[in-house]
N, C-alpha and C positions, 0 to 999 in steps of 0.2 A: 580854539584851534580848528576846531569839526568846521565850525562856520567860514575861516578864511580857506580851508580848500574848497567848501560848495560856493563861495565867490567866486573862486578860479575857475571852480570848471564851468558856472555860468558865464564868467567873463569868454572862456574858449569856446562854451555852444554859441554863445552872441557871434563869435568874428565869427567861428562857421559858418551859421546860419547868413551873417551880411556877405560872405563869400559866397554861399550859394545863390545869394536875391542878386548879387551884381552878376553873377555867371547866367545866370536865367535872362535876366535884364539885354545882358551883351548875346546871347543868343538869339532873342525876339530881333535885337535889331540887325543882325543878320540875317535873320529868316527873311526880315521884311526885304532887305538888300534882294537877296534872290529871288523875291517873289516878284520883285520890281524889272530883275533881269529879264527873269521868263515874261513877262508880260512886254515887256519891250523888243524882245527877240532880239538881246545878245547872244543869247546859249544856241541861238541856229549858225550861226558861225561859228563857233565851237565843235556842234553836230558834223558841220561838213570838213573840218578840221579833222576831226576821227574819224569820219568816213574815208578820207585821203590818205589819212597813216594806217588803217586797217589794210585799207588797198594795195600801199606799198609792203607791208609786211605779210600779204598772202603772196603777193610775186618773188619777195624774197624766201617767201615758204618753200614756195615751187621750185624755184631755182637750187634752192638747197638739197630738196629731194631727190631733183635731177643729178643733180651731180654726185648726191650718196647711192642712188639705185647705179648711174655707172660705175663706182667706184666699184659697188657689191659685184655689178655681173664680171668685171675686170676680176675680181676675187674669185668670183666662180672658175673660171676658164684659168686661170694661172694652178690653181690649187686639183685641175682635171687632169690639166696637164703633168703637174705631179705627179700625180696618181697613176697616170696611164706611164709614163718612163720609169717609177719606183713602185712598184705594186707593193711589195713586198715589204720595204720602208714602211710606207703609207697604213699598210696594214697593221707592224707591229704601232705605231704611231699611235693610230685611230683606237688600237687596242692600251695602251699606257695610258689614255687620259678616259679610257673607261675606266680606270684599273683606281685611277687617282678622283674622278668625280665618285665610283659608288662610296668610295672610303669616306669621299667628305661629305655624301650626302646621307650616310646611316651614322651621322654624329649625331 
């Protein structure tokens, strides 16, 4: 009986092992694939591919920035003007959410 489990589990190191020689095997020939690419200068078309969508996604960076820094300074001046018409509002206000941050931040 001792001997038909150390057949099994030689039979399962074998397929292991011939799973890992064919995975080896299939990676050599993809390496050589890519190494074929770069030498042939497919991947520079590629290159300028991500250069072109980096580019458009720094102008949508920008664009996006732009319109959160307006948004912010619009927040600014709405939230002045508060202030300046309800001082007193404003102040117990600014004082309740000090009141409600230390509490949550000495947990």
């Amino acid at each position: 009986m001792a001997s038909a489990t150390k057949s099994r589990r030689r039979g399962a190191a074998s397929a292991s092992v011939d799973a890992i020689v064919d995975d080896l095997a299939a990676l050599k020939r993809d390496f050589a694939r890519l190494m074929e690419q770069v030498k042939s200068g497919a991947v520079d078309g590629a290159g300028k591919t991500a250069e072109d969508l980096l580019e458009r996604l720094n102008e949508r960076a920008s664009e996006l920035y732009d319109r959160v820094s307006e948004q912010g300074e619009n927040s600014v001046r709405v939230i002045s003007r508060q202030v300046e018409e309800r001082p007193f509002t404003s102040l117990l206000v600014a004082f309740g959410v000090g009141v409600i941050a230390s509490r949550l931040l000495s947990r």
